[in-house]
N, C-alpha and C positions, 0 to 999 in steps of 0.2 A: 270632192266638193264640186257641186255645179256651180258657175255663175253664168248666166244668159245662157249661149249658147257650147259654150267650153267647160270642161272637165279638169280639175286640177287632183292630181293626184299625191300624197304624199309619199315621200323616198321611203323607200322599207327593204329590210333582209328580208329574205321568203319565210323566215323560220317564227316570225316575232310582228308585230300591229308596226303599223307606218310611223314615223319621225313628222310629231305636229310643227317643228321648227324648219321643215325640208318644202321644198315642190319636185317632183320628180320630173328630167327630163328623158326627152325619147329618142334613146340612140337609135334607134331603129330608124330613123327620118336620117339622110345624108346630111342634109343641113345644119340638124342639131349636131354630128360629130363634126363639122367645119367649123363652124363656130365653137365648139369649145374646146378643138387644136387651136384656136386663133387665140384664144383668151388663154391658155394657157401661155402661149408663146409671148402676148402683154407682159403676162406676170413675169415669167421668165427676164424681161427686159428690167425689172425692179429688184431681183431677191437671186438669190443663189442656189435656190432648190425650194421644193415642195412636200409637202404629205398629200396623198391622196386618200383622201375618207374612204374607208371600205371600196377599197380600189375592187374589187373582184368582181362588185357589181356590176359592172359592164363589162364584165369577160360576155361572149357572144349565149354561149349555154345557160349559164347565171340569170341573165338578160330575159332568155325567151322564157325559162321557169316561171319566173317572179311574175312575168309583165304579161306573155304570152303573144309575145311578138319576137319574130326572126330580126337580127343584129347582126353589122357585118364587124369584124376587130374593130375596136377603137384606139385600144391603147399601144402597139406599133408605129403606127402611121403619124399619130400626134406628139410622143416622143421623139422618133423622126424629123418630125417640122420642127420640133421647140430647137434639138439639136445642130439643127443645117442652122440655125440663130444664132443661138447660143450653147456652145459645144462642151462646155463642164460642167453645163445644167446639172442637177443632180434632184431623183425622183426618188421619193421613200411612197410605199405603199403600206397602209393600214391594210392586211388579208387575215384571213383564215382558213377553214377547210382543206388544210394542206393543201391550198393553192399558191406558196409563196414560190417554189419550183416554176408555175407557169405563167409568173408576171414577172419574175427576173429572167425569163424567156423572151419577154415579148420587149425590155428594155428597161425594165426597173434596176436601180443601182442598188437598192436594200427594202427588202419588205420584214414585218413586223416580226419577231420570233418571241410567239406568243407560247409556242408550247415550251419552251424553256422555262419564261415565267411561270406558266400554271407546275412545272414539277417542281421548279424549288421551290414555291409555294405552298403546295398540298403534300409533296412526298419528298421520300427519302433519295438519298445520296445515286443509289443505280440507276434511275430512270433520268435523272439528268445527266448522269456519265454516259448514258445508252447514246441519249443525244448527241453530244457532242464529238461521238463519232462518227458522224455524216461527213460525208467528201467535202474536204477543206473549200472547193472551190464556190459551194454552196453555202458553208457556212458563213463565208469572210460577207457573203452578201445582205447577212443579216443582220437585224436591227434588235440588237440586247437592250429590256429596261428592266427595269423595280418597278417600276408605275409612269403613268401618262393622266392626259388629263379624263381618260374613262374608267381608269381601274382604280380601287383605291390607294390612299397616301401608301407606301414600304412599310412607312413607320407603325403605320396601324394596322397592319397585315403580317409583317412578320416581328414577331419577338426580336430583343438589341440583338443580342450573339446573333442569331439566325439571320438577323438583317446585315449585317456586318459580312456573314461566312458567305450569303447569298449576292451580296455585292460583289465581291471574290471574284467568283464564278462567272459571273455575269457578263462582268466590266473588263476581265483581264482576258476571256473567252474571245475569238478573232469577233471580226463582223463592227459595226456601227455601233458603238458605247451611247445610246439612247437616254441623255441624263434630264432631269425632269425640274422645273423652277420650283423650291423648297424643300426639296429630297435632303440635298447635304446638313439643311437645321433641323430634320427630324421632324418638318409640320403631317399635322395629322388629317389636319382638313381637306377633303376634296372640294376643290372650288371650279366651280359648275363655268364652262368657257364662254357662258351666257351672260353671267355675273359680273364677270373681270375683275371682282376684287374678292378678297378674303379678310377673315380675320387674324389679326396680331395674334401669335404664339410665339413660345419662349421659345429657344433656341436652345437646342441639346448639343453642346459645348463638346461633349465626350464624342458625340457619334459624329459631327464636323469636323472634329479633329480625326477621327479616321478617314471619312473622306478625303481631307487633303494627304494624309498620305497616298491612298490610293490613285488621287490624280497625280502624286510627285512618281509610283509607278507608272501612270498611263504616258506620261511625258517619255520616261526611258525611251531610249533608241532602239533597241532590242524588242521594244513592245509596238513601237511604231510601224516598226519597217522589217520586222527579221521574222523569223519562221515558226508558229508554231505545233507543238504535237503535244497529243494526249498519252500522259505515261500511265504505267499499272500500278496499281499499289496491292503487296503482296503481304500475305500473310505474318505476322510478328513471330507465330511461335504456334503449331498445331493445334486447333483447336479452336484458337480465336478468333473470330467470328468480324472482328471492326475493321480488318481491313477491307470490306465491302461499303463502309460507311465515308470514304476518302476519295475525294476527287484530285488529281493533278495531273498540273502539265508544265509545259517549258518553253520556253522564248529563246533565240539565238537568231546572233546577229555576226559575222564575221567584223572581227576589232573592239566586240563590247560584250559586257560582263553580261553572260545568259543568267537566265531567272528561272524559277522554279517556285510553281506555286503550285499549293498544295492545301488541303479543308479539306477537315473533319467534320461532315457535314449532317451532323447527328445530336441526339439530346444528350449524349454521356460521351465517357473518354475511348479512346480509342487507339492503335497501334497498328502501325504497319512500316515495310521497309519499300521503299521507289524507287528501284534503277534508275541510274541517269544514264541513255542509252547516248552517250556524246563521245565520244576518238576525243576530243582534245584536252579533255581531263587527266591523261596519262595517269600519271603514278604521283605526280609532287600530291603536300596540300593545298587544299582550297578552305577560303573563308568563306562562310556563310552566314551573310546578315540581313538579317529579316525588316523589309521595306513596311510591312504592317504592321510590324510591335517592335519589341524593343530586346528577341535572342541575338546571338551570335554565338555560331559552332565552327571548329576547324575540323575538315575530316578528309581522308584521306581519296585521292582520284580513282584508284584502281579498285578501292571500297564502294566509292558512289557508285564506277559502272557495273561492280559485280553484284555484291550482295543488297547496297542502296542506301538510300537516306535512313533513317531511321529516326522514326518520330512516336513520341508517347504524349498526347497531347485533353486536354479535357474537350466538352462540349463545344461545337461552334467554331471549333478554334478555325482560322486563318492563317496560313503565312505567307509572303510573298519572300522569297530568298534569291540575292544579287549574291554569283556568286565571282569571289577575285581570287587568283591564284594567291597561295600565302609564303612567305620565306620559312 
């Protein structure tokens, strides 16, 4: 858009038509990147952290693609400033293009982990397993959701079971538990961040009630603070084919009950058995009681670490399992 003798440009991906809601600014100019380290460092002085909108667009390459103008970094030097301020700032980046690696490079404490979403969304249980074993140190830096305010509502995207097993996954998986205003009631409506309001919907009673257990898991100690790793799940009995359909893994914390969670992350039922590769399970029993429904099994320690859990469970299922030494 021209007006007089200035050119206003709208913000855009390279990939897709400009943003009629944006003006786009020109890091290319020293100036423009002074001034919006400055303004971030404002903000910084009000709020506790940020989201950066499609942070990637001012990576320097990104930059000259799109715009066709040479860029020097921006985002080092301006994290940097906010930091020398205010030092437990905390920066979330919106990225994609698998560039989340090169903006928690340059100072970002979590950028978005979008491709997670897209696989428990579109596909089956291996391609989100495949995920999640990325180098821990990478992953703790990411930002897990079900939805934000660009993608659709969970509820309307994923079927109950699936949205329940996909929660699981998500929320108990390391990194930033990304949780979204009206997730936990099940609302279906995306409401546009232009609008600011929505409409009244009923509250799905059933699937808020899993959510709060799942946040009475996220609270654990052992999910806070303590280590975790991705286990295998191993065949039930030759032949059978679902222990491919099972994601889990394990939380530990030295002094607190380790956890074990574990989704059958499929439309049917499923079986397999999951080492728990843990030294402190010895030999006695252990109880195992389920933080997201309502089993409890006693089984034996030298069992868990050898041959494994053993689960026979139908579609979707879930389990989160605390487990405590038993007499």
């Amino acid at each position: 858009t021209r007006v007089g003798g200035a050119i206003f440009a709208h913000g855009r991906d390279p990939y897709f038509p400009g943003w009629p809601d944006t003006l786009q600014l020109d890091y290319s100019n020293p100036a423009t990147r002074a001034a919006m380290a400055g303004e971030l460092t404002r903000i910084a002085g009000q709020c506790d952290g940020v989201r950066c909108d499609m942070a990637m667009l001012v990576l320097p390459d990104v930059f000259e693609r799109t715009w066709g103008r040479k860029a020097d970094p921006f985002w080092p030097g301006a994290i940097r400033q906010v930091r020398e301020a205010h030092p437990g700032f905390c920066f979330m980046a919106e990225v994609y293009w698998d560039l989340e690696w090169n903006l928690q490079q340059q100072g970002f404490d979590y950028t978005y982990d979008k491709r997670l979403y897209d696989r428990l969304a579109h596909g089956p249980a291996g391609p989100a397993r495949d995920h999640l074993r990325a180098e821990l140190g990478y992953q703790s830096h990411m930002a897990r959701f079900l939805e934000n305010h660009d993608e659709p509502r969970a509820a309307a995207t994923f079927p109950r079971g699936r949205h329940e097993a996909a929660a699981a996954i998500t929320f108990l998986a390391p990194g930033l538990r990304f949780l979204h205003q009206g997730q936990f009631e099940g609302a279906t409506n995306r409401i546009s961040p232009h609008l600011v309001r929505g409409p009244a919907e009923p509250r799905n009673n059933e699937l808020a009630k899993y959510y709060d257990r799942l946040l009475a898991v996220l609270r654990r100690p052992a999910v806070c603070e303590g280590d975790w790793q991705l286990l295998e799940c191993l065949p039930a009995w030759d032949g059978n084919p679902t222990h491919d359909d099972f994601l889990a893994f394990g939380w530990r914390m030295p002094g607190q009950e380790p956890l074990l969670v574990a989704v059958n992350y499929s439309p049917h039922a499923g079986q397999c058995y999951i080492p728990l590769p843990w030294a402190e399970l010895g030999t006695g029993n252990w109880k195992l009681t389920d933080m997201l429904g309502d089993c409890e099994y006693v089984r034996g320690g030298e069992d868990l670490r050898t041959r494994g859990m053993y689960l026979d469970v139908p579609a979707w299922t879930a389990h989160g399992f605390a487990l405590r030494e038993s007499q």
